[in-house]
C-alpha positions in Angstrom: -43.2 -32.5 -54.3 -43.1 -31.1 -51.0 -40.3 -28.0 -51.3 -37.0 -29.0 -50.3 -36.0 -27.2 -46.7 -32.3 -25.8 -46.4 -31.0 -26.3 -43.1 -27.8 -25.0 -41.9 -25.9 -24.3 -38.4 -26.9 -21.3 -37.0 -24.4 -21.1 -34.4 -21.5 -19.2 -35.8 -24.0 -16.6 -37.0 -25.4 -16.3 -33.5 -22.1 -16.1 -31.5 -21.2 -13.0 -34.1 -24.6 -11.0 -33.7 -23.7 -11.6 -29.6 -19.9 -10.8 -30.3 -21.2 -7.6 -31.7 -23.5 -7.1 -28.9 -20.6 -7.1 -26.6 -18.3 -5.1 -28.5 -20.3 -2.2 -28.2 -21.8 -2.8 -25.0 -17.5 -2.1 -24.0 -17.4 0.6 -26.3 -20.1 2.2 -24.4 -19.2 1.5 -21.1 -15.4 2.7 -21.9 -17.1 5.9 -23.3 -19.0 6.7 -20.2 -16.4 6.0 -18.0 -13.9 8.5 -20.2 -17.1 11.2 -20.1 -17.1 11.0 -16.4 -13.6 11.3 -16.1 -13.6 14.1 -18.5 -16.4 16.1 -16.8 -14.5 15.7 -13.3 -11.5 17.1 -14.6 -13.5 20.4 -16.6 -15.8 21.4 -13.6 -12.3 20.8 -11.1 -11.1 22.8 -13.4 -13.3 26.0 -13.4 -14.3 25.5 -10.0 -10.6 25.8 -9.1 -10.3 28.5 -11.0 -13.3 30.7 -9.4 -12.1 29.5 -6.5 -8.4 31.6 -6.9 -9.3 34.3 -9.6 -13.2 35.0 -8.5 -12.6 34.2 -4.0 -15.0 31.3 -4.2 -15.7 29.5 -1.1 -17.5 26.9 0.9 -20.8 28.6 0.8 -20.4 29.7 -2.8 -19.8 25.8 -4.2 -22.6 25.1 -1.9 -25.2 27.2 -3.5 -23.4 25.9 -6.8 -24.4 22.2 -5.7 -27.9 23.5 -4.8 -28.3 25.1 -8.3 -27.4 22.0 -10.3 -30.0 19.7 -7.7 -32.6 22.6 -8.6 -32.2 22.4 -12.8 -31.7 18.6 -12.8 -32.8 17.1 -10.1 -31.7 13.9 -11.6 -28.3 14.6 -11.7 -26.4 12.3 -9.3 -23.4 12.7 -7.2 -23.1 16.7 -7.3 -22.9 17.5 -4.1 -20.8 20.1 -2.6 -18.1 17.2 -1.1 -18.1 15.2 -4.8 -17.3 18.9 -6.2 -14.2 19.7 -4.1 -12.9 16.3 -4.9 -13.1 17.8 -8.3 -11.3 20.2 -7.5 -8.7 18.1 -5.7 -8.3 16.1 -9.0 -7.1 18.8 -11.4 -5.1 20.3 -9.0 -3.2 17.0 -7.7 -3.1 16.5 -11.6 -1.9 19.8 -12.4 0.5 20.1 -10.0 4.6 20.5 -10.3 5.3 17.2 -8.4 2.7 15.4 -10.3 4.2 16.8 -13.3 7.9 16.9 -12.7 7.2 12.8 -12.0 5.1 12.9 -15.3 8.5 14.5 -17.0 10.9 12.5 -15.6 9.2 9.3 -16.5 8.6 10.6 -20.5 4.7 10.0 -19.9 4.6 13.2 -21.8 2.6 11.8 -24.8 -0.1 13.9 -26.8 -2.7 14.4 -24.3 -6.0 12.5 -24.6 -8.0 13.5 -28.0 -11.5 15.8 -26.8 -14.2 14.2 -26.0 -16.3 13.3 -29.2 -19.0 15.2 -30.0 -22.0 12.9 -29.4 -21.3 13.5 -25.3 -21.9 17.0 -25.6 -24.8 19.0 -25.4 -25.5 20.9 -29.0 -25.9 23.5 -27.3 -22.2 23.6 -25.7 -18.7 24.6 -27.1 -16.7 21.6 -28.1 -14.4 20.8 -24.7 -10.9 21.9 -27.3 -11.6 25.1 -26.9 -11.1 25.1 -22.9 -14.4 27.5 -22.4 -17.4 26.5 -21.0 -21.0 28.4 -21.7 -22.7 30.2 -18.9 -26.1 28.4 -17.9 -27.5 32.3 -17.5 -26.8 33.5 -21.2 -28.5 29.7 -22.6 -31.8 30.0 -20.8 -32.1 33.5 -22.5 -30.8 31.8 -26.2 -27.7 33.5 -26.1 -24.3 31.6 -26.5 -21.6 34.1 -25.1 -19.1 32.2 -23.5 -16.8 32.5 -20.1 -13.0 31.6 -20.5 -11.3 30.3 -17.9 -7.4 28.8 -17.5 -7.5 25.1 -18.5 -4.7 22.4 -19.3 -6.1 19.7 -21.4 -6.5 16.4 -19.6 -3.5 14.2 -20.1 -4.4 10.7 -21.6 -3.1 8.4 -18.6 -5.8 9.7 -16.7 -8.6 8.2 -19.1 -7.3 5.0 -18.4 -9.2 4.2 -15.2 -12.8 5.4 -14.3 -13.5 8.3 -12.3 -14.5 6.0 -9.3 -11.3 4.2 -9.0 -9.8 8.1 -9.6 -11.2 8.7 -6.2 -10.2 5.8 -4.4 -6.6 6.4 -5.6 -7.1 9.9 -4.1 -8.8 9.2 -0.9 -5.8 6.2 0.0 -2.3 7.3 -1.6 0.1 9.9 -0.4 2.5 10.6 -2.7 2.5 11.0 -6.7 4.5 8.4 -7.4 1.5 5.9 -5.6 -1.2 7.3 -7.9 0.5 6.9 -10.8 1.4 3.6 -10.2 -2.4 2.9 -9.0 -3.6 4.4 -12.4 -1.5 2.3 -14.5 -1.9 -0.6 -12.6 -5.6 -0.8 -12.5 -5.8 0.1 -16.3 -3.6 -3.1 -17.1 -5.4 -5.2 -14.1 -8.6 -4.5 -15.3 -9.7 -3.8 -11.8 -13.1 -2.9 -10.5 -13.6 -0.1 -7.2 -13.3 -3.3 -4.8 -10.5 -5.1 -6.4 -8.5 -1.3 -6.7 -9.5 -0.6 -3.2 -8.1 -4.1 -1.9 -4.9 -3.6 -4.2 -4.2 -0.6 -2.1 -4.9 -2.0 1.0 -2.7 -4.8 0.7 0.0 -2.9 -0.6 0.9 -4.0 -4.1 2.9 -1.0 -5.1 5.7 -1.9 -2.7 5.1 -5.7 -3.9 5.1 -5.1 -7.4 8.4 -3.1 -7.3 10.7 -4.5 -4.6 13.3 -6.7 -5.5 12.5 -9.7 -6.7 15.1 -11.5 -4.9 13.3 -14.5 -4.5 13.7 -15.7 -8.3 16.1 -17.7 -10.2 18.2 -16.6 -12.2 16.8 -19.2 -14.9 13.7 -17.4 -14.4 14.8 -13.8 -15.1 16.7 -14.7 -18.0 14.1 -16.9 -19.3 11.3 -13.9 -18.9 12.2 -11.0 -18.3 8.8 -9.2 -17.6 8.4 -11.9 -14.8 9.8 -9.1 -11.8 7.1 -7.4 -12.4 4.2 -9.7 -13.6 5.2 -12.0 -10.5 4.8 -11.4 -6.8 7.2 -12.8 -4.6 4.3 -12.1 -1.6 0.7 -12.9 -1.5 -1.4 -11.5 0.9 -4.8 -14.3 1.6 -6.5 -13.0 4.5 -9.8 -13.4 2.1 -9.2 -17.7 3.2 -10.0 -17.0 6.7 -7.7 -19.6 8.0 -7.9 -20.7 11.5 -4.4 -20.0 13.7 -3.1 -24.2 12.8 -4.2 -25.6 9.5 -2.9 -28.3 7.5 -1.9 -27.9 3.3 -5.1 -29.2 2.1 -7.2 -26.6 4.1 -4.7 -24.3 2.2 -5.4 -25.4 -1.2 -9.2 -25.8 -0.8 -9.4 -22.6 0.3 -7.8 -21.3 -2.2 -9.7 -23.3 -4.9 -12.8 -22.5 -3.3 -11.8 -18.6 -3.5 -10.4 -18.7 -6.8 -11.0 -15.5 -7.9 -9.7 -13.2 -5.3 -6.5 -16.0 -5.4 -6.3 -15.4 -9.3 -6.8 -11.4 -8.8 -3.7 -11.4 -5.8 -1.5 -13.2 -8.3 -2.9 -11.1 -11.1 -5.5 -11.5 -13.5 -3.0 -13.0 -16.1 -3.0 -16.7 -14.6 -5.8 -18.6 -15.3 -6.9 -21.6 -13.3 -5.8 -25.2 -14.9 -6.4 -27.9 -12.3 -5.6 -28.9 -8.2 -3.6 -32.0 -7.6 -2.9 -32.4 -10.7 -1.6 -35.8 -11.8 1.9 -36.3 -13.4 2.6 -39.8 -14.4 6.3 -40.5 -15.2 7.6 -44.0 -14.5 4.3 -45.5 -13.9 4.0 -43.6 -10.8 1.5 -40.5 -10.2 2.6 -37.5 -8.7 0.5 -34.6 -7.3 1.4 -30.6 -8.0 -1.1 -28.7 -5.8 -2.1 -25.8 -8.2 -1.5 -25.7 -12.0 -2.3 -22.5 -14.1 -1.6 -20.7 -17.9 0.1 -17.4 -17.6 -1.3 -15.5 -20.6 1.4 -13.1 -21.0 4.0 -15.2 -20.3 2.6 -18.0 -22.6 2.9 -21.0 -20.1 1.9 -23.6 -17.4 2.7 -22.1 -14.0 3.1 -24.9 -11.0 2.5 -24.0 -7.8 3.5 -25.9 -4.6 1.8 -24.9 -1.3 3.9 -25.3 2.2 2.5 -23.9 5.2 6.0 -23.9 6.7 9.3 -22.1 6.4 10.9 -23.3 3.0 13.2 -26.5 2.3 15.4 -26.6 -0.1 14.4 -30.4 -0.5 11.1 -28.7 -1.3 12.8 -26.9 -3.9 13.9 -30.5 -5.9 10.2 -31.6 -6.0 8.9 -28.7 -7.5 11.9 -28.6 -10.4 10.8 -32.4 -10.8 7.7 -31.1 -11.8 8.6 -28.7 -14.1 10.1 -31.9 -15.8 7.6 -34.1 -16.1 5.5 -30.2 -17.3 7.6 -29.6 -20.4 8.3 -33.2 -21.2 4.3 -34.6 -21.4 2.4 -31.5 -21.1 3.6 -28.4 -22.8 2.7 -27.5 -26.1 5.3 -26.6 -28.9 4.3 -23.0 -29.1 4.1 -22.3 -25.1 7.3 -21.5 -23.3 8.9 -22.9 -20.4 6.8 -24.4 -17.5 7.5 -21.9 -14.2 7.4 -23.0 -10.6 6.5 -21.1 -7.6 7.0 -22.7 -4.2 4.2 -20.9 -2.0 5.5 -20.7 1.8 4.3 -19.6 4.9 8.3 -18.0 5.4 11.4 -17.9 4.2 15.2 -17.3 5.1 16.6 -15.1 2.6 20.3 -16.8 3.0 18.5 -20.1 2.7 16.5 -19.3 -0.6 19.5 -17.5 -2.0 22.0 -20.7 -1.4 19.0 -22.9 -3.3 18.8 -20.5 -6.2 21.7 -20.5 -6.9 22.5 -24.2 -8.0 18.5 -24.0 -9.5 18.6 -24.4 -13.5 14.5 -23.9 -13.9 12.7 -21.0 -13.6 11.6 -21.3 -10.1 10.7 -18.3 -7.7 9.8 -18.8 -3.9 7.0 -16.8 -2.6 5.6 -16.3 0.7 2.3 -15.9 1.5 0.8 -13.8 5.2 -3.1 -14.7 6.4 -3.1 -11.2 7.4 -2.1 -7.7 5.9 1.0 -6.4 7.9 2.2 -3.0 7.2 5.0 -2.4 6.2 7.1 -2.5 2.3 10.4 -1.9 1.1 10.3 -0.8 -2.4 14.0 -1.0 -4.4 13.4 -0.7 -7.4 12.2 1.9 -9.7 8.7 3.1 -10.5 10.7 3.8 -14.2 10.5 -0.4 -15.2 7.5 -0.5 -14.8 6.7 2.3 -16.5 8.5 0.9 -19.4 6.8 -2.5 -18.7 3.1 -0.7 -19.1 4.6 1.3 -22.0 5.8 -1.7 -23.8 2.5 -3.6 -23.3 0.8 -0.6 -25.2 2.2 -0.8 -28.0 
């Protein structure tokens, strides 16, 4: 008799050898990034150092970038410009307003743990003991080693790669931006473009003003949302022509989803557009529907492109409704409603929140970038926000 053949599903033993795959394919990539971080901050370091104790200048970091070409030539990005903006980074890192703002906000932690042992040459003193060995004294075998003044690296550095470190250098002016920057595209998971686009439109000022454009529902209900929710959105990315109607609008925004989803914040994933709510045997139409993943519910948003109506302020509540009583799930919270305009009276939105019982927020939303932000609130809560999403 032929031998019986045992068949089985394969699939949950293929999606694990992949999930493995991935993990360590992160693992590897976070790594790298934390080496090159690492490395910028130790040659700042002792390049900073010559360049005060020893008189080092342009030409001597010149015929240092002209040494490291000539032993490896493929060594990448060690030119006498990328040096100095080593230099720049330990010493904006290093210095009393960085530090005093590092202080004040209790980011004093236990500063990040050396770099493990497998990114070191064998050759080389483990980074702990802040000393470096001298490329003369190894081509002759010898390991005598050159001290030089070092702090460690403090851990909220490693949380973003040493690219987006430069953009954050190259485009902020103050401290208080750079931290922010550094925290913000750690928890944003944001790439060189989506950091550089951050800046440019702003979002520090956005992130912290005022949220005065939310219910008080809405704050009570979440409290995290002042921060995980913008009251401005910034879409020049659409392209919109100077008159446009609300479904040019909405298929833009559909059709650019995900620099849409990375304005709001990489939280809010994408549900559905004119999306159908039947109550009384009639349908209605919400123009955007998404899941906030911290916030653990639906998010409707209406789109006018003009100033805000209260009336519009009834519809989107109705919503909401028709949200929590057919859609929501018993472990999700509250629906939330954001009313997207093109402006927005402040006395008018303040008169309709105040009578508003759902968690509703008005937002508005510019084609263009205009400069300009008013930030009043502290850089402390959200601090405390990023702190508490640590643990």
């Amino acid at each position: 008799m032929p031998k019986e053949i045992q068949t089985y599903n394969t699939t949950n033993d293929f999606a694990r050898v992949l999930q493995i795959i991935e993990t360590y394919r992160t693992q590897a990539a976070q790594a790298v990034n934390h080496a090159s971080v690492i490395t910028a901050w130790e040659v700042g370091a002792f390049v900073s150092d010559k360049i005060k104790e020893a008189g080092w200048g342009a030409k001597v970091v010149q015929q240092l970038a002209e040494y490291i070409h000539t032993q490896n030539p493929t060594l990448k990005g060690w030119s006498r410009a990328n040096i100095y903006k080593m230099v720049n980074f330990y010493e904006t890192y290093t210095s009393a307003a960085f530090n005093g703002l590092v202080e004040r906000l209790k980011l004093n932690k236990p500063l990040m743990p050396t770099l493990s042992a497998q990114f070191v040459e064998a050759e080389t003193v483990p980074f702990e003991t802040a000393q470096i060995v001298s490329s003369e004294m190894r081509q002759i075998g010898k390991k005598e080693i050159v001290s030089f003044k070092m702090r460690q690296i403090p851990a909220l550095l490693i949380k973003t790669g040493w690219t987006n470190h430069q953009i954050i250098l190259n485009r902020c002016s103050t401290p208080e931006q750079c931290l922010f920057y550094i925290l913000y595209a750690e928890y944003e998971h944001l790439q060189n473009k989506e950091l550089e686009r951050a800046i440019k439109t702003d979002t520090y000022s956005r992130v912290l003003a005022d949220k005065k454009f939310q219910s008080e529902m809405l704050k009570s209900t979440y409290p995290k949302a002042e921060v995980l929710l913008k009251d401005k959105a910034i879409l020049e990315f659409l392209g919109l022509p100077s008159r446009y109607k609300e479904t040019r609008l909405r298929k833009g925004i559909v059709q650019h989803m995900r620099e849409f989803i990375t304005e709001l914040g990489k939280d809010f994933l994408f549900v559905d557009e004119e999306h159908i709510l039947e109550v009384g045997g009639k349908n209605y139409r919400c123009d955007l529907l998404f899941y906030h993943r911290a916030l653990q519910c639906l998010v409707a948003i209406e789109l006018k492109t003009t100033e805000f109506d209260p009336r519009d302020l009834g519809q989107l509540e109705f919503y909401l409704e028709a949200l929590d009583q057919t859609e929501k799930r018993s472990n999700e919270n509250p629906s939330i409603g954001i009313l997207m305009c093109k402006d927005a009276n402040p006395e008018v939105v303040r008169y309709a929140l105040n009578r508003s019982m759902s968690p509703t927020m008005i937002a508005k939303y510019e084609e263009q970038l205009k400069i300009g932000g008013v930030i009043q609130r502290s850089l402390e809560e959200f601090v405390e926000f990023i702190s508490e999403n640590e643990k």
